[in-house]
C-alpha positions, 0 to 999 in steps of 0.5 A: 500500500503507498505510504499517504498523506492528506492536506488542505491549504488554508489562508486568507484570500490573496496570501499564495496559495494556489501560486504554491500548489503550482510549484508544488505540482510541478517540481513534483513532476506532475507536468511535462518538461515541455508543458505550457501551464497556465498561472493559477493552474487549480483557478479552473473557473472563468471567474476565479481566474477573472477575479485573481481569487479560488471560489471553489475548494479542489483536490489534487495529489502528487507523489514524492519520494514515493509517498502520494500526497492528496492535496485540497486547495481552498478558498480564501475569501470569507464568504466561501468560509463553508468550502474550507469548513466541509473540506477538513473532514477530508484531511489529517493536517493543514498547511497555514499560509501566512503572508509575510507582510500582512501576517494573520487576517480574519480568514486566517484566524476563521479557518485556523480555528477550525483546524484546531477544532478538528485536532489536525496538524499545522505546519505554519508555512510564511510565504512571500518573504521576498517581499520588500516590506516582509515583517518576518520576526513580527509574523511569527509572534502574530501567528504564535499569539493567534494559536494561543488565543484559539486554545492550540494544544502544546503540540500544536503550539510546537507546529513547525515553520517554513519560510517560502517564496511561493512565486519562486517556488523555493523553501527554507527552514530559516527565513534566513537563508535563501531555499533553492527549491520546495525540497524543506516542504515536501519533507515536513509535510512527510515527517510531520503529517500524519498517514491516515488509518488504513483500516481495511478489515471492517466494513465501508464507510466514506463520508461524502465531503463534496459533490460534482456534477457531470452531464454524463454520469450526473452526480460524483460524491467526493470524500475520504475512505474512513475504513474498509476497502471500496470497489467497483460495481459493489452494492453500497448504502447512502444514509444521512446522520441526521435523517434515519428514514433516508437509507437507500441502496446504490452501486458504485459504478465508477471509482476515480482516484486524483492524480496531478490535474485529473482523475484515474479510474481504479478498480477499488481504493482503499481506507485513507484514499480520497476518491470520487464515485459515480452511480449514486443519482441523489448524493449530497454534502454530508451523506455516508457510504456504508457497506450494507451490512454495516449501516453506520452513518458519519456526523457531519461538520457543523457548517456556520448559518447564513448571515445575509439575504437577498430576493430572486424573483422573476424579471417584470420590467418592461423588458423582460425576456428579451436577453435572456435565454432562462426567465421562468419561475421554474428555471429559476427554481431548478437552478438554485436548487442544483446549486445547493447540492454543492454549497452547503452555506446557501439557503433557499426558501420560496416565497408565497407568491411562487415568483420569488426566492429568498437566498441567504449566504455568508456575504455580498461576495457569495451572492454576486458570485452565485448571480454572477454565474447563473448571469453567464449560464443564460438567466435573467431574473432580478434581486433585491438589495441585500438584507442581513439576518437577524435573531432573536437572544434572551428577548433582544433583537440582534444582528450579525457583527463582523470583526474588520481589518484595515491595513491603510497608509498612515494619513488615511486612518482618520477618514477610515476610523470616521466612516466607520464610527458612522457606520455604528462601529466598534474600535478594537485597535490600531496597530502600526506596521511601518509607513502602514497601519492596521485599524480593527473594528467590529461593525454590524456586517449592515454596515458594510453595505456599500462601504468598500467604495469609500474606503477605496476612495478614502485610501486613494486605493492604496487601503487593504480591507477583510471582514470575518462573522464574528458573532451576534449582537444587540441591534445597533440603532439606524444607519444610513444606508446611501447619502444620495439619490437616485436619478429616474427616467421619466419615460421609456425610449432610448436615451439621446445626447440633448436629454442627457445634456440637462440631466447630467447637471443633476448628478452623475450618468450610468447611460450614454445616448443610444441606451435603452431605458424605460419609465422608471429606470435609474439611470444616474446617481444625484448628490441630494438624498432625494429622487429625482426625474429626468428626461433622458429620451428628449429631443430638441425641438425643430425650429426655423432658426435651428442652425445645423451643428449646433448640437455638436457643441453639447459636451458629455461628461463619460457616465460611470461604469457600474460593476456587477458588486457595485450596483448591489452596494448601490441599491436603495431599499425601494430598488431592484437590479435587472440581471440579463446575460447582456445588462444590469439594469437598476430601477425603482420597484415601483416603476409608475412615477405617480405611485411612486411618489405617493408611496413615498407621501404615505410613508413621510406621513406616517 
């Protein structure tokens, strides 16, 4: 049997992780000497390699000095916390990646503790030491202080360090000296990671860490042979640990172990094997793989609860249906129930009215990427703005909190700390790092709505910001959610030059002339907290003394670029967003400008 080891790679987002399982890969032999391999080889998705970030948790596995070496790589970004939290059941130890720079940020203290929560094996590894601006010895100290705080045991305390260059693919056991090459890793990896029990005299049982979906043989469940030995074509039984009535029989058709970038199909894998299985139609995260004779379902990780929400429903502006390809309550409906079968942090609930679905996830990133997605596949549909979830403890009404880190330039710390105290935060600390600092609050996650546009603005781009759920807390009172107004069409049309020439006095444009709008639609931000309606679609009026180019002296000032993140941080609490697979589209939900005022008398009425 070959000697074995299982490891995730955890960080924060942007601290190399997928850079390092690419040098791994490749100086372990996995790719050819005259192989041209992409940047990010594990980023697989459009959007993952778009966005510079890893959505989705993947498996990968090597072999060196003739042991195998399974490999997850993870996340880093907070909202996609629930692919790091199922997958840690798969593995025996983790390799910490931590930034030499930056040291330990939310997501670093989040899955770490999680780790430990699990009794795994640590191995601290500080990458990017070549940066100019490393803080080696202070990192190390952060990173000893994170352990202690999250009640690390003595022998986890006493987790080996090593310093890496992750883009030069080299390692050492000293930050100072300069590694050739990723030799020291593997070899820690070897001599500290345990091999795990590869128990094969009693019966089956796999638990199902995560599911993939083929269009030929539907779907793959993903985990780890706990004991006994899986082969091909053997009668199995699925269970739920949580549902007892859920029993039901099943073949395994195909087996695949991972290999480098792909899949081997093998004719039986045994305990400590992660592997992938075909032939089970109704599979899902959390399910037991058991032999028949031994039904013993496994408990699952307990995966963190939702702490924000928006409302998918069908699209019923004016132009609905004439970009998209899935526009029915039904297509909707499928589609968000396939995705849950592989993110076990989403929610989904129908409403009442059988058009609209409220979908909770960890964060406005989660939900953009899930729209973001469904946009690309052909959907169109509309969402609300985010909402957060709130709960009820000892009688008080309470509301998510999260713990925010901001590394910003020294004469940037007083706006940040202003902006933030507006937004009912809580200060925490404010710690120097050289011509940077690091400010942490605890701001109701409602808070955060629209926020990261400021800070940029505030930082002259230069700000570093992470958030992380950090617990529930008493409401904290009203916050304003935009300090501006929205300007509306008037009329449905397409936009011209003249029209466009007198709104622009009112505010900022998202249109340029040749857009097609309707009544209704908000086609520019104004700089008062009121609405207001502009004309976009009118037209000079013809005259006898009209000279012939006098419209060419009509300047336009370019209208603003609105991303997919920036127009949810935008909506008002009376908006909706069009999403199509060509536009995004924000608009009043009230779309008559005469209801619409009179909804709003009603409500300054009381």
């Amino acid at each position: 049997m070959t000697p074995l080891r299982n490891i995730a790679i955890i960080a924060h987002v942007d601290h190399g992780k997928t850079t390092l399982v690419d040098k791994m890969l490749s100086q372990a032999g996995v790719f050819r000497d005259n192989q041209v391999v992409a940047e990010r080889v594990m980023d697989s998705g459009d959007l993952e390699r778009e966005r510079g970030i890893t959505i989705l948790a993947k498996n990968t596995a090597l072999s060196y000095d003739g042991v195998k070496i399974n490999i997850v790589d993870t996340p880093g970004h907070a909202d996609f916390g629930g692919e790091v939290e199922r997958i840690l059941k798969m593995v025996n130890g983790v390799l910490l990646l931590v930034d030499a720079a930056e040291g330990p940020m939310p997501q670093t203290r989040f899955v770490l503790g999680r780790a430990l929560e699990l009794g795994h094996r640590v191995i601290v590894v500080v990458n990017k030491i070549d940066r100019p601006d490393a803080r080696v010895t202070e990192v190390i100290d952060e990173v000893l202080e994170l352990l202690l705080e999250l009640d690390a045991t003595d022998f986890q305390l006493d987790s080996p360090m090593v310093f890496c260059s992750a883009r030069r693919g080299t390692a050492a056991y000293s930050p100072d000296v300069e590694g050739t090459d990723l030799v020291p890793l593997f070899r820690t990896i070897i001599d500290y990671i345990p091999e795990p029990e590869r128990n094969t005299e009693t019966p089956l049982q796999l638990l199902v860490s995560s599911v993939d979906y083929n269009e030929y043989v539907g779907r793959i469940a993903i985990g780890r042979i706990e004991r006994g030995v899986l082969r091909q074509n053997q009668e199995i039984a699925v269970c739920d640990f949580h549902d007892e009535r859920s029993l039901r029989k099943a073949k395994a058709v195909n087996i695949y172990e991972f290999d480098g970038l792909g899949r081997v199909a093998v004719e039986s894998a045994a305990a400590g094997d992660i592997v992938a299985l075909s032939g089970i139609p109704d599979v899902t995260i959390g399910d037991t793989i058991c032999a028949p004779s031994a039904v013993e379902p496994l408990p699952f990780v307990q995966i963190s609860a939702p702490t924000m929400e928006m409302t998918f429903s069908v699209n019923n502006s004016p132009f609905a249906g004439t970009e998209g390809k899935f526009v029915t309550t039904r297509n909707i409906r499928d589609r968000l129930t396939r995705e849950m079968l592989k993110d076990v942090s989403l929610r989904v609930a129908e409403l009442t009215d059988s058009d609209s679905f409220n979908v909770a996830g960890r964060g406005e990133m989660h939900l953009s990427i899930l729209i973001e997605t469904m946009r690309r596949e052909g959907y169109e549909f509309q969402v609300s703005p985010p909402r957060v979830l709130t709960r009820e403890i000892d009688g008080k009404l309470c509301e998510p909190v999260e713990r925010l880190v901001a590394d910003v330039p020294e004469n940037s710390v007083g706006a940040v700390i202003d902006k933030l105290s507006q937004r009912r935060g809580e200060f925490v600390e404010v710690t120097p790092m050289g011509a940077r600092t690091r400010v942490t609050f605890l701001v109701p996650s409602r808070g955060l709505f629209g926020y990261r546009s400021e800070f940029l603005t505030d930082t002259r781009g230069e700000g570093i910001m992470a958030s992380l759920f950090e617990k529930y807390e008493p409401w904290r009172g009203e916050i304003s959610r935009r300090g501006t107004g929205s300007l509306v069409a008037f009329e449905t049309g397409e936009a011209v030059g003249y029209g466009l020439f007198g709104a622009q006095d009112r505010g900022q444009l998202f249109i340029s002339p040749g857009t097609k709008v309707y009544a209704g639609m908000v086609v520019g931000v104004s700089p008062k907290q009121d609405d207001i309606t502009v004309n976009v679609c009118k037209r000079k009026q013809l005259t006898n003394m009209r000279a012939s180019g006098s419209d060419d002296s009509l300047r336009l000032t370019p209208p603003r670029q609105m991303s997919l993140e920036q127009c949810l941080e935008f909506l008002a609490d009376d908006e909706l967003l069009e999403v199509t697979p060509q536009s995004l589209r924000l608009r009043k939900s009230v779309l008559d400008h005469s209801a619409r005022l009179r909804a709003v008398s009603k409500k300054k009425n009381g």
